[in-house]
N, CA, C and O atoms as a Tinker XYZ file with bonds, in Angstrom:
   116  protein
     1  N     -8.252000  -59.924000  -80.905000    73     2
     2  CA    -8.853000  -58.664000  -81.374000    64     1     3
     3  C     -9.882000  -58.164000  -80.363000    63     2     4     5
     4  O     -9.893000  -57.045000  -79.852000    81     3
     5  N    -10.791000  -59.215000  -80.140000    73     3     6
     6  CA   -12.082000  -59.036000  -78.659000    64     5     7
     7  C    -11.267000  -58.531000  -77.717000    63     6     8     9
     8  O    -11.902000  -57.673000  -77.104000    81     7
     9  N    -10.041000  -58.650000  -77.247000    73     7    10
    10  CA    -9.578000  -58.382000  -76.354000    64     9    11
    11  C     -8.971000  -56.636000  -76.119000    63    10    12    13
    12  O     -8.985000  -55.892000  -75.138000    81    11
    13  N     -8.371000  -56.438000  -77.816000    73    11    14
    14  CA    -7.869000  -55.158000  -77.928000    64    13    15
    15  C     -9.099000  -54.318000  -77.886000    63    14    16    17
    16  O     -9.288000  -53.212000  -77.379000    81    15
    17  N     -9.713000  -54.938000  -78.397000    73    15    18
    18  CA   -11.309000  -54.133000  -78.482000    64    17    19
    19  C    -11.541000  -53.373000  -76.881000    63    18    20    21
    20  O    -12.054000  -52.269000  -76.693000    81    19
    21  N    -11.324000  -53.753000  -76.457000    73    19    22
    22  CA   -12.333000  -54.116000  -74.655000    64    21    23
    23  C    -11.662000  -52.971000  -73.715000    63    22    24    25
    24  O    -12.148000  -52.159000  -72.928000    81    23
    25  N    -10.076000  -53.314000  -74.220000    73    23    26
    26  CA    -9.326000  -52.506000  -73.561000    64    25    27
    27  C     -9.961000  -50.877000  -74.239000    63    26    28    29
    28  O    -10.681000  -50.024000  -73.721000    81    27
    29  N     -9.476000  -50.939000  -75.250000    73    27    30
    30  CA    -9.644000  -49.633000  -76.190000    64    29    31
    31  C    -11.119000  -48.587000  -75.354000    63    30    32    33
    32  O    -11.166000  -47.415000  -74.979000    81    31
    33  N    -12.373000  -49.972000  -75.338000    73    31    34
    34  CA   -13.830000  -49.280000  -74.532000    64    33    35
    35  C    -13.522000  -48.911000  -73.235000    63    34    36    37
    36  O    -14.322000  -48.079000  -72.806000    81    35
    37  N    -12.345000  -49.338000  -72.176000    73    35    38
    38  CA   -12.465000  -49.465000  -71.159000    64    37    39
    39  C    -11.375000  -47.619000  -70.736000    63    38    40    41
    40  O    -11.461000  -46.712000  -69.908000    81    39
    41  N    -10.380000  -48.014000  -72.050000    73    39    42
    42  CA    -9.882000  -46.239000  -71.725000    64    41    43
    43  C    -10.646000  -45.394000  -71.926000    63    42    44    45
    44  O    -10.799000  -44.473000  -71.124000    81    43
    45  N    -11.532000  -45.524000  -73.399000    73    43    46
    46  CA   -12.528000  -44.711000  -73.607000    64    45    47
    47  C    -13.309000  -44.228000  -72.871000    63    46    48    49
    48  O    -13.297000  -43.011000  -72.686000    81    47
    49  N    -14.228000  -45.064000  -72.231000    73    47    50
    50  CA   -14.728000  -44.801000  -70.798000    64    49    51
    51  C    -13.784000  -44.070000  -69.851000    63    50    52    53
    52  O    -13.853000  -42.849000  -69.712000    81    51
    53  N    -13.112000  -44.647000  -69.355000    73    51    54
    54  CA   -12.280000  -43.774000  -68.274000    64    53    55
    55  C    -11.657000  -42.354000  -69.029000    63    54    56    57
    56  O    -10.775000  -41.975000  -68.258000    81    55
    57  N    -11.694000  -41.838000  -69.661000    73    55    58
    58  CA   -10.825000  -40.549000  -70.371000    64    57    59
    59  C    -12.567000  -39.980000  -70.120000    63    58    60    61
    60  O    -12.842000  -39.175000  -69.230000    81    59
    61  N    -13.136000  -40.296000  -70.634000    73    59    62
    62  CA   -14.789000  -39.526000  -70.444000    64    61    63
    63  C    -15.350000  -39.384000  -69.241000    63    62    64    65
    64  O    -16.166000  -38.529000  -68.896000    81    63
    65  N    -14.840000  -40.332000  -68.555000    73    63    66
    66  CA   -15.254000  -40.101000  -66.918000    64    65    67
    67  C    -14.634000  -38.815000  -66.412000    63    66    68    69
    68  O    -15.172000  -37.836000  -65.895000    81    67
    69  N    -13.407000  -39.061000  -66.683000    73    67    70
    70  CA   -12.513000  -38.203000  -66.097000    64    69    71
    71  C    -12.467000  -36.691000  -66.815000    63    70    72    73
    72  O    -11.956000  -35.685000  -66.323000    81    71
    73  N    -13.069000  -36.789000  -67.976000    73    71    74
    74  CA   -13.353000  -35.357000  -68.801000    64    73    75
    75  C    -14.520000  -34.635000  -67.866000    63    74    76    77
    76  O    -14.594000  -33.414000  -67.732000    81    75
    77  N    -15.393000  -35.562000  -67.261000    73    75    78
    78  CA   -16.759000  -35.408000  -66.534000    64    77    79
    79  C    -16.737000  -35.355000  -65.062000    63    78    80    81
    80  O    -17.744000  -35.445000  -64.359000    81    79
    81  N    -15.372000  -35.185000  -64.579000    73    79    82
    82  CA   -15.784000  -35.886000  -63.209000    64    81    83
    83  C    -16.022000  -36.567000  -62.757000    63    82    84    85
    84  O    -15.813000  -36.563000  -61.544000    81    83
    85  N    -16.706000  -37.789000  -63.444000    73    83    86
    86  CA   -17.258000  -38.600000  -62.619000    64    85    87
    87  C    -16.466000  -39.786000  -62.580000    63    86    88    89
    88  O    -15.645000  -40.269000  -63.360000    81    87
    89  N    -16.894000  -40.109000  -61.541000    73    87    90
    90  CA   -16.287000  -41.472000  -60.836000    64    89    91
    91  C    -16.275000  -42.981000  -61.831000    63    90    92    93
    92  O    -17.341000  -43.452000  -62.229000    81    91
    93  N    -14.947000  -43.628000  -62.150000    73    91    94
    94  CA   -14.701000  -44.282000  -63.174000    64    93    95
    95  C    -15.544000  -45.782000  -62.776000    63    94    96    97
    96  O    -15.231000  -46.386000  -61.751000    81    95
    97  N    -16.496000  -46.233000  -63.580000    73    95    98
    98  CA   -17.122000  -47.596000  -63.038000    64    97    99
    99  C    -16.734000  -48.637000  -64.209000    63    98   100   101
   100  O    -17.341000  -48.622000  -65.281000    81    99
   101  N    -15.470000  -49.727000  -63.883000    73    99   102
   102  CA   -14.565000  -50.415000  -64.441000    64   101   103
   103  C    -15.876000  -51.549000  -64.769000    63   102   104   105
   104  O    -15.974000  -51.736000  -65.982000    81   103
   105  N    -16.616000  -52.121000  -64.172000    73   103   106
   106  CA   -17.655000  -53.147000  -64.455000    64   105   107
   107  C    -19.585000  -52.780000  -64.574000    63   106   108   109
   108  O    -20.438000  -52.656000  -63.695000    81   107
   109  N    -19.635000  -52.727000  -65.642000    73   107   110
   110  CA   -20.798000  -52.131000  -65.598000    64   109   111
   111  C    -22.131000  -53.045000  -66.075000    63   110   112   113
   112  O    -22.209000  -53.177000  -67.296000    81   111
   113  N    -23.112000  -53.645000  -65.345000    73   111   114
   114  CA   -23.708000  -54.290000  -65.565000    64   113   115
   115  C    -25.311000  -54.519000  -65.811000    63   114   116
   116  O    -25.735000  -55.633000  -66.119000    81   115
């Protein structure tokens, strides 16, 4: 489930980056 989770945040992020322009940052710390 942690795993489907992660993915799910990680498109989320990238679809919003990309709504924004901005440059997709896959590891964020």
């Amino acid at each position: 489930v942690f795993h489907i989770n992660y993915i799910g945040r990680e498109l989320n992020r990238a679809e919003l980056c990309l709504q924004f322009g901005k440059p997709f940052i896959q590891d964020e710390t």
